[in-house]
MIFILO-873983 format. One record per atom (N, C-alpha, C, O, CB): residue number from 1; z, x, y; atom name. Coordinates in nm, 2 decimals. Last residue first. Glycine has a CB too. Layout:
<sites>
+-----+--------+--------+--------+------+
:   n :     zz :     xx :     yy : atom :
+-----+--------+--------+--------+------+
: NUM :      Z :      X :      Y :   CA :
...
+-----+--------+--------+--------+------+
</sites>
This chain:
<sites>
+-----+--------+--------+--------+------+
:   n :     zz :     xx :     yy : atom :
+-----+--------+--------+--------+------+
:  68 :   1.72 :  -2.26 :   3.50 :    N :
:  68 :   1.76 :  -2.22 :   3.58 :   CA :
:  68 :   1.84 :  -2.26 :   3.71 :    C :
:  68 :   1.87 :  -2.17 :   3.79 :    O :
:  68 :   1.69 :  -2.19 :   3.58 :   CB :
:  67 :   1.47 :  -2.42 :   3.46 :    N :
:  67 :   1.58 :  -2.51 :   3.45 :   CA :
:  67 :   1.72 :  -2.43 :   3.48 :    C :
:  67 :   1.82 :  -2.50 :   3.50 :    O :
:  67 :   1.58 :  -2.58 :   3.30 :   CB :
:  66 :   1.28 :  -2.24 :   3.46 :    N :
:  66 :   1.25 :  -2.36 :   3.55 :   CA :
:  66 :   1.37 :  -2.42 :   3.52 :    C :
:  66 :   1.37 :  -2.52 :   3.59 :    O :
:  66 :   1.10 :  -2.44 :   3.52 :   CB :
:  65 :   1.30 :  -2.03 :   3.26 :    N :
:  65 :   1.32 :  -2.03 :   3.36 :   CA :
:  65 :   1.32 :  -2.14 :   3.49 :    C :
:  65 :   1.36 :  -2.11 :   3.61 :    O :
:  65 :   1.27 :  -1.95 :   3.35 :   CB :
:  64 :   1.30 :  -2.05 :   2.96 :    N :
:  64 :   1.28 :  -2.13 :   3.03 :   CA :
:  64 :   1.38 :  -2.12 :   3.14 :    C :
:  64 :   1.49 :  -2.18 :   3.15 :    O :
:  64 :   1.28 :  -2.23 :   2.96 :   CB :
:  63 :   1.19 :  -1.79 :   2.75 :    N :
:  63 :   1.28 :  -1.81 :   2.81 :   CA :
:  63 :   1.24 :  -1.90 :   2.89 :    C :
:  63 :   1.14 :  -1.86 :   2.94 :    O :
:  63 :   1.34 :  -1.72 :   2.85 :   CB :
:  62 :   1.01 :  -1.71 :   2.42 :    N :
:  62 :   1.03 :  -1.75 :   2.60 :   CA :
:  62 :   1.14 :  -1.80 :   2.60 :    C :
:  62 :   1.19 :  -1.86 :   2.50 :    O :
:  62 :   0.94 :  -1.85 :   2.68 :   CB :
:  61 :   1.01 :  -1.63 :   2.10 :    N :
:  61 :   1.10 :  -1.74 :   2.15 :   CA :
:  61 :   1.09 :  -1.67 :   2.33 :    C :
:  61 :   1.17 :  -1.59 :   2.36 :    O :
:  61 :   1.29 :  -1.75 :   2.04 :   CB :
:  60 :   0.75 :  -1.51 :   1.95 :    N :
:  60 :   0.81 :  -1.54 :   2.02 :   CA :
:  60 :   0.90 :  -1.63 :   2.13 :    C :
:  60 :   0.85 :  -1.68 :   2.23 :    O :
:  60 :   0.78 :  -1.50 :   2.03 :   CB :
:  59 :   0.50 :  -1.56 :   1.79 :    N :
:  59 :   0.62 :  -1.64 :   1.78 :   CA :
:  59 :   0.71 :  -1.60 :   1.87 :    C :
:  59 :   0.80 :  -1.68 :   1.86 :    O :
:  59 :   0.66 :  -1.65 :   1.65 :   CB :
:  58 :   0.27 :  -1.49 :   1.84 :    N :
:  58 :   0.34 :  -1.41 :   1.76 :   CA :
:  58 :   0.52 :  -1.42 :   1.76 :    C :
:  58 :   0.62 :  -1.35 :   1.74 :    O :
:  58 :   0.28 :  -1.28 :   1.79 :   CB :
:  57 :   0.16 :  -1.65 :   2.04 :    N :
:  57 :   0.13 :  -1.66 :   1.87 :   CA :
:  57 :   0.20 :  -1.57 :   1.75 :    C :
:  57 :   0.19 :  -1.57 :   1.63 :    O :
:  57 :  -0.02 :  -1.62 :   1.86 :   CB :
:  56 :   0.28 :  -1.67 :   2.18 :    N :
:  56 :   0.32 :  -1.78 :   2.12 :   CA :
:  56 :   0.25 :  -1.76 :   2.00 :    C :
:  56 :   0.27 :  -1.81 :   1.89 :    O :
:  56 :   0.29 :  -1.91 :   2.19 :   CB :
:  55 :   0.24 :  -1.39 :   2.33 :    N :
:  55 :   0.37 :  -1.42 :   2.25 :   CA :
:  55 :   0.36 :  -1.51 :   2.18 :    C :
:  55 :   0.43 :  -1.50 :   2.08 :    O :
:  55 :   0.48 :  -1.45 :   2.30 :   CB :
:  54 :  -0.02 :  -1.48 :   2.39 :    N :
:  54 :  -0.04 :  -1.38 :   2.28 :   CA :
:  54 :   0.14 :  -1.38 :   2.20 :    C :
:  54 :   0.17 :  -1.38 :   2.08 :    O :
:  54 :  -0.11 :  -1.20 :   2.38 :   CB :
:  53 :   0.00 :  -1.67 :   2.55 :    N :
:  53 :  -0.04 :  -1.72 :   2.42 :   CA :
:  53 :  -0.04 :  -1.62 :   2.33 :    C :
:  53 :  -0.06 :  -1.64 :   2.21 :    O :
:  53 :  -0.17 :  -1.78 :   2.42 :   CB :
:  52 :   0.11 :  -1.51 :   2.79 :    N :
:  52 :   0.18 :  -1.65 :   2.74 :   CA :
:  52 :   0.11 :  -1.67 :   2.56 :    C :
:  52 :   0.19 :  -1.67 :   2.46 :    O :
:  52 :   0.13 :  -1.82 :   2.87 :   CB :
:  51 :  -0.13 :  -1.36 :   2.80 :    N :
:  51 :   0.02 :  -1.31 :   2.73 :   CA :
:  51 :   0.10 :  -1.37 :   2.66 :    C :
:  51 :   0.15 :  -1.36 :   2.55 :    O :
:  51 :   0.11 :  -1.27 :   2.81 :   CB :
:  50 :  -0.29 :  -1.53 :   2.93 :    N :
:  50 :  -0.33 :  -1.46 :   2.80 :   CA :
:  50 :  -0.19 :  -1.40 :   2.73 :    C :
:  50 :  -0.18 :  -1.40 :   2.60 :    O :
:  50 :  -0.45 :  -1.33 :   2.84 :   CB :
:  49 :  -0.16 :  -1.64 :   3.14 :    N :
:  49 :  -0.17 :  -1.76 :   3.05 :   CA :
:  49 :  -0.18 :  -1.67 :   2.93 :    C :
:  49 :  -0.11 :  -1.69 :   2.84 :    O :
:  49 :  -0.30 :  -1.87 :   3.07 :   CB :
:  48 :  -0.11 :  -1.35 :   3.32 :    N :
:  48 :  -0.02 :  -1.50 :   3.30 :   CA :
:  48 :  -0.06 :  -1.54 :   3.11 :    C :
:  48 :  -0.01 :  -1.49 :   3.01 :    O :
:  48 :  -0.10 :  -1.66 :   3.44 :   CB :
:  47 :  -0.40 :  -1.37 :   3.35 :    N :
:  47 :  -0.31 :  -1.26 :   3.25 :   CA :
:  47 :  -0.18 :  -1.33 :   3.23 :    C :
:  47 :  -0.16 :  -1.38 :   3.12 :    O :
:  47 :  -0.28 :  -1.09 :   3.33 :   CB :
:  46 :  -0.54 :  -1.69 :   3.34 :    N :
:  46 :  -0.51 :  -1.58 :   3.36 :   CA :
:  46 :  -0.44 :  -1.48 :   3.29 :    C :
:  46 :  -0.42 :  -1.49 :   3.17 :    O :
:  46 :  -0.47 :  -1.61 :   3.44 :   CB :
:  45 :  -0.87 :  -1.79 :   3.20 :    N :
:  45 :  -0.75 :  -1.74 :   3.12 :   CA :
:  45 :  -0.70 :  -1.65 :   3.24 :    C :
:  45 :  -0.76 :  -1.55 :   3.27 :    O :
:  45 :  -0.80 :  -1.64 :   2.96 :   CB :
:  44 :  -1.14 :  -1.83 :   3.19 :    N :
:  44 :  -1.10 :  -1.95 :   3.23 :   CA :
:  44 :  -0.93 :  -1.89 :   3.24 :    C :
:  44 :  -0.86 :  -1.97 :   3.31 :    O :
:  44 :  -1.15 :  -2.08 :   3.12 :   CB :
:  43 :  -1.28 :  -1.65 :   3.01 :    N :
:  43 :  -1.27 :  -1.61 :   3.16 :   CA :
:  43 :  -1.19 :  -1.73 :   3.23 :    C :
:  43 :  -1.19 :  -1.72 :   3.35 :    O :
:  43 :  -1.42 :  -1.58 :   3.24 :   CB :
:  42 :  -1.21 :  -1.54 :   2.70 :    N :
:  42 :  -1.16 :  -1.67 :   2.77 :   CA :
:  42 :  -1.14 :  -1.64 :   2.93 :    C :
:  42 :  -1.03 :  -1.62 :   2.98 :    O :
:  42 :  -1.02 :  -1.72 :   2.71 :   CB :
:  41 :  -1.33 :  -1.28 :   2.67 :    N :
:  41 :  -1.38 :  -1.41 :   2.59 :   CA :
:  41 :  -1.35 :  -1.54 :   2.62 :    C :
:  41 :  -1.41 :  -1.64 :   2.59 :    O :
:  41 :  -1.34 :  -1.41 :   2.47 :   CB :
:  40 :  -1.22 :  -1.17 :   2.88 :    N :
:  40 :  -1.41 :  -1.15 :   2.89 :   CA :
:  40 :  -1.41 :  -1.23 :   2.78 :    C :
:  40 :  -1.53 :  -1.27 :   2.77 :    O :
:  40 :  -1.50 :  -0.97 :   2.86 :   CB :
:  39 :  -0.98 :  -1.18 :   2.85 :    N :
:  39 :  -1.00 :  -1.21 :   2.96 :   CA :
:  39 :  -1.20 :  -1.22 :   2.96 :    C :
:  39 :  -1.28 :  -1.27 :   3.04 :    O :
:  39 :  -0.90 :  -1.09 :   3.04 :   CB :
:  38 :  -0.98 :  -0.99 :   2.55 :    N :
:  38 :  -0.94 :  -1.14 :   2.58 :   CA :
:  38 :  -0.96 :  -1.21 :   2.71 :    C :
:  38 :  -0.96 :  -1.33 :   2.69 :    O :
:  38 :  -0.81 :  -1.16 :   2.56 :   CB :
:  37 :  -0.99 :  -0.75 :   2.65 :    N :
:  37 :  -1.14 :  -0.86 :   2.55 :   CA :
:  37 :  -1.10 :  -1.04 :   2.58 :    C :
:  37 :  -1.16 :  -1.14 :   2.61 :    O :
:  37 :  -1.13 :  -0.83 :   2.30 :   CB :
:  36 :  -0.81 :  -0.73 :   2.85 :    N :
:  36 :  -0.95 :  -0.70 :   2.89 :   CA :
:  36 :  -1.02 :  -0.76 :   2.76 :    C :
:  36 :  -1.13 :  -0.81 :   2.79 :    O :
:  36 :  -0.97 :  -0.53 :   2.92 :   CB :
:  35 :  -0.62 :  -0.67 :   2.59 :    N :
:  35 :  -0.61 :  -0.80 :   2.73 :   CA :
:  35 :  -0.75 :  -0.81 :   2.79 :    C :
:  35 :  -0.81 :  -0.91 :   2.77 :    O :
:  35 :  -0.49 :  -0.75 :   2.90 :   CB :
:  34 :  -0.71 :  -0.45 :   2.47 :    N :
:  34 :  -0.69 :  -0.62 :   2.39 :   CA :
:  34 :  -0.69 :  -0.70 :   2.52 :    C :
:  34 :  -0.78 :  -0.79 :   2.54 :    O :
:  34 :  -0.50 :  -0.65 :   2.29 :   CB :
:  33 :  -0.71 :  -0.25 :   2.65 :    N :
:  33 :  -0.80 :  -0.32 :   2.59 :   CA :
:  33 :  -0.82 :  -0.46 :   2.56 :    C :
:  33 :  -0.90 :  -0.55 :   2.59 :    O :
:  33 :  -0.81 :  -0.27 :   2.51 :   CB :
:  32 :  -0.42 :  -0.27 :   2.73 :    N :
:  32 :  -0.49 :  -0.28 :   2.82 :   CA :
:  32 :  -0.65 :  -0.32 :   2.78 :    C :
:  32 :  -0.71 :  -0.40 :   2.86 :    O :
:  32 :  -0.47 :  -0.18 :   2.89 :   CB :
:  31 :  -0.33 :  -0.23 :   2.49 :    N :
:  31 :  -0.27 :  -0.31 :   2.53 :   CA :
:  31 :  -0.39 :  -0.33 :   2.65 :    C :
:  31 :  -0.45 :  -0.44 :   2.64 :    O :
:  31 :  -0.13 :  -0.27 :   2.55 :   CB :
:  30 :  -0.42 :   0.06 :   2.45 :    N :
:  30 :  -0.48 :  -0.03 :   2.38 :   CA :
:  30 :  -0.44 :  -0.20 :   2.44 :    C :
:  30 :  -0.53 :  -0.29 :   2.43 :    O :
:  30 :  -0.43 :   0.00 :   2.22 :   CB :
:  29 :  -0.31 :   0.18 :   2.65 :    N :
:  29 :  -0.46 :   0.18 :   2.69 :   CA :
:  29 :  -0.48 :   0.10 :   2.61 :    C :
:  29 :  -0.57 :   0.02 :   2.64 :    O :
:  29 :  -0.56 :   0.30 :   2.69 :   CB :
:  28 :  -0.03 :   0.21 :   2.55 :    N :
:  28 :  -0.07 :   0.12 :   2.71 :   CA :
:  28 :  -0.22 :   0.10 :   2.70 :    C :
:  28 :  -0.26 :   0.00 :   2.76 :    O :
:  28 :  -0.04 :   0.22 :   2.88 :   CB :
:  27 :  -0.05 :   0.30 :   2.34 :    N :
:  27 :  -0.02 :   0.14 :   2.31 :   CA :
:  27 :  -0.07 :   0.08 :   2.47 :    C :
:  27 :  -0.11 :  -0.03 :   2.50 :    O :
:  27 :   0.18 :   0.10 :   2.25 :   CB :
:  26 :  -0.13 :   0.57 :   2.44 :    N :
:  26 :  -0.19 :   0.52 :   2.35 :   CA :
:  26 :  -0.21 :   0.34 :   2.38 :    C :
:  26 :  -0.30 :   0.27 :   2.41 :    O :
:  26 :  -0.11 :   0.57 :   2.24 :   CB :
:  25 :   0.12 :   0.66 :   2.57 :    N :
:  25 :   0.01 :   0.61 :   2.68 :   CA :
:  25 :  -0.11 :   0.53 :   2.53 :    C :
:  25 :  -0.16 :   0.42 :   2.56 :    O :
:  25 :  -0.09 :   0.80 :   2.80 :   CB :
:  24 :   0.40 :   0.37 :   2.49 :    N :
:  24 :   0.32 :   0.52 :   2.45 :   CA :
:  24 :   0.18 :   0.54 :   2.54 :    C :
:  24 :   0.13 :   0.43 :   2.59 :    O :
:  24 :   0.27 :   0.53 :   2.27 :   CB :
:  23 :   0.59 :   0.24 :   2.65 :    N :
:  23 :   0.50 :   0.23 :   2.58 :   CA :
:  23 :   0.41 :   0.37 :   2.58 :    C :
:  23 :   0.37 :   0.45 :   2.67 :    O :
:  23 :   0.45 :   0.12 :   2.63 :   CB :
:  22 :   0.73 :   0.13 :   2.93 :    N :
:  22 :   0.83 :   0.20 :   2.76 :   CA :
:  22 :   0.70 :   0.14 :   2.68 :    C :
:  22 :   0.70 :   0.02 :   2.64 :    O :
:  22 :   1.06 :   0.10 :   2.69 :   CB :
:  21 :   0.68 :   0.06 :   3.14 :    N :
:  21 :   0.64 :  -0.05 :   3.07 :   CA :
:  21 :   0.67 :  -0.02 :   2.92 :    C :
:  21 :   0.66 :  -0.09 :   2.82 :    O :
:  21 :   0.49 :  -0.08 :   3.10 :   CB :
:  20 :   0.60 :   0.35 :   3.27 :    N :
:  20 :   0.67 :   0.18 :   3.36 :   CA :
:  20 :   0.73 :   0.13 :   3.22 :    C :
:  20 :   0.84 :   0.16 :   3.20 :    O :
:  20 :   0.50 :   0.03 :   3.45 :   CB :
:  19 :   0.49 :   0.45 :   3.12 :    N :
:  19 :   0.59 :   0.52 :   3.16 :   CA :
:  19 :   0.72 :   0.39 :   3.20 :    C :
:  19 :   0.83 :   0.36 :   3.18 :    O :
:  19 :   0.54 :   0.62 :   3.29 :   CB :
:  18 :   0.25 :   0.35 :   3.11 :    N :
:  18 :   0.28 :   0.33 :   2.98 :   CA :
:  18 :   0.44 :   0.41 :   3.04 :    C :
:  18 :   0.50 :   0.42 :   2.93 :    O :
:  18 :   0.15 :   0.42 :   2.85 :   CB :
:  17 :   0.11 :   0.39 :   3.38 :    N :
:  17 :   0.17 :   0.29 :   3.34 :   CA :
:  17 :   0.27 :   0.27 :   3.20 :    C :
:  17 :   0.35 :   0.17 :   3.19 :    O :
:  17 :   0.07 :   0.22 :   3.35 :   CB :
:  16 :   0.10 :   0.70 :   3.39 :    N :
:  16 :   0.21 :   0.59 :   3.48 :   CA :
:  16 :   0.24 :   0.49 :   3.44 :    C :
:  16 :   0.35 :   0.45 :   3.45 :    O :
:  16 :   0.19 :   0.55 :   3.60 :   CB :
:  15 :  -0.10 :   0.65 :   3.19 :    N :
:  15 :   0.00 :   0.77 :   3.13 :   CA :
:  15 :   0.15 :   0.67 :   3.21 :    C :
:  15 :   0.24 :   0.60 :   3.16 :    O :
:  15 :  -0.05 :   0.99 :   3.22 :   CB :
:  14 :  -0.30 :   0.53 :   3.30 :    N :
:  14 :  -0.26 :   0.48 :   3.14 :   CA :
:  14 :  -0.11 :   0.58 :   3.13 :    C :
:  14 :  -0.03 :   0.56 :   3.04 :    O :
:  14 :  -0.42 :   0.54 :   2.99 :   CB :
:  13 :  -0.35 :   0.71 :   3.50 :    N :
:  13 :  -0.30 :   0.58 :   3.53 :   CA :
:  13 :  -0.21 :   0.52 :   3.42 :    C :
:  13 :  -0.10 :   0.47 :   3.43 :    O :
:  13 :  -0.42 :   0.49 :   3.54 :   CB :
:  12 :  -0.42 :   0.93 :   3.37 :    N :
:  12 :  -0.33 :   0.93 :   3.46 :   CA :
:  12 :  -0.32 :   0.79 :   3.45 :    C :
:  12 :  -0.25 :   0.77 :   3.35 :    O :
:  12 :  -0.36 :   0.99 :   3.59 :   CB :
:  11 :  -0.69 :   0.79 :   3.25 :    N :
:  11 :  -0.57 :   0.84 :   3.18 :   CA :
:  11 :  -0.44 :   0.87 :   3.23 :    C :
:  11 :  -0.35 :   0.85 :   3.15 :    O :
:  11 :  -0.61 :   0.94 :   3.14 :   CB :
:  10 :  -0.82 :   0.71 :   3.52 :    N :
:  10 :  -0.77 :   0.62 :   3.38 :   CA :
:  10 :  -0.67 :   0.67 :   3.33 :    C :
:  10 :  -0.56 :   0.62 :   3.35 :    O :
:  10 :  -0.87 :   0.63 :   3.25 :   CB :
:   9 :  -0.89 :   1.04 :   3.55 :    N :
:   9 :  -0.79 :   0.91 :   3.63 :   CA :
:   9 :  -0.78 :   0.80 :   3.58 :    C :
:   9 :  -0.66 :   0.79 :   3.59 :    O :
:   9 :  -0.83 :   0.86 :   3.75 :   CB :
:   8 :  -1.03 :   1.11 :   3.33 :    N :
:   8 :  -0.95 :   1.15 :   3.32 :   CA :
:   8 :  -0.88 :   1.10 :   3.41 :    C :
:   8 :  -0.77 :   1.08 :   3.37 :    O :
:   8 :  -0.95 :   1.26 :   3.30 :   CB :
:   7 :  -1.21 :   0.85 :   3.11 :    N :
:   7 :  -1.25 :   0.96 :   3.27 :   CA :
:   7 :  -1.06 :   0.98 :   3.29 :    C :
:   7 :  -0.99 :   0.88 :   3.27 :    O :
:   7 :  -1.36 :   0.84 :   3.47 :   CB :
:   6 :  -1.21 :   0.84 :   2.75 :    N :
:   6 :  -1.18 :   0.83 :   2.93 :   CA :
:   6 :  -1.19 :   0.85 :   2.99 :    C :
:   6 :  -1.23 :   0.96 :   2.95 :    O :
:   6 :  -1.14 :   0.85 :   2.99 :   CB :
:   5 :  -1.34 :   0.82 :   2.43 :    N :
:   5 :  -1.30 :   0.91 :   2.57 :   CA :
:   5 :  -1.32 :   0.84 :   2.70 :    C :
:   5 :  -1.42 :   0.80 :   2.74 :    O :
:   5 :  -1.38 :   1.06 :   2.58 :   CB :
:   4 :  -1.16 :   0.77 :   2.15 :    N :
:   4 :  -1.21 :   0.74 :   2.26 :   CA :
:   4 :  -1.20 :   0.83 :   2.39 :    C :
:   4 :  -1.11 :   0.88 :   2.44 :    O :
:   4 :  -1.17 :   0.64 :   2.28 :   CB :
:   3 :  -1.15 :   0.86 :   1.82 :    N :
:   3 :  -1.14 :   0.90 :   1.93 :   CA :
:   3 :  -1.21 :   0.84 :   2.04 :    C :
:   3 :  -1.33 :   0.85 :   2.04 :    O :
:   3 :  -1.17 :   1.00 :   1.91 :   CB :
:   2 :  -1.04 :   0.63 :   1.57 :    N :
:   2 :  -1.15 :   0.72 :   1.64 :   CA :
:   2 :  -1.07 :   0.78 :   1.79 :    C :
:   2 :  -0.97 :   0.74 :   1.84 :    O :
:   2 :  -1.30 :   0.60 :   1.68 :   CB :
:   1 :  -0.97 :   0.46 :   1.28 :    N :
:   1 :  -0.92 :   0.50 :   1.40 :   CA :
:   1 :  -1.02 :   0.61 :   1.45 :    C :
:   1 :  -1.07 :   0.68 :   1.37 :    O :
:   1 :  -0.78 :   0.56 :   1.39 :   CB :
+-----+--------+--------+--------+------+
</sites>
């Protein structure tokens, strides 16, 4: 584990968002990393699809809203 540094509006941002979304500003900036590698290794990938596969891989049971 290391220290990363920010430009301090990032961090505001990371702070609001991690507020939204019941997540530490930490887990928000890393969360926001992980998606950002993943979007630059699969550019074909929306944020949509990248999440979709990040629950499926970690098994998460979705909800099937189309039958609704």
């Amino acid at each position: 584990m290391g220290i990363v540094k920010i430009d301090d509006d990032l961090h505001e941002e990371a702070r609001r968002a991690s507020t939204v979304m019941c997540r530490s500003i930490n887990a928000q900036a890393e969360f926001w990393m992980k998606v950002g590698m993943l979007a630059e290794s699969n550019p074909t990938l929306s944020f949509n699809d990248i999440v979709k596969a990040q629950l499926a891989s970690a098994q998460v049971r979705l909800a099937d809203f189309a039958d609704a």
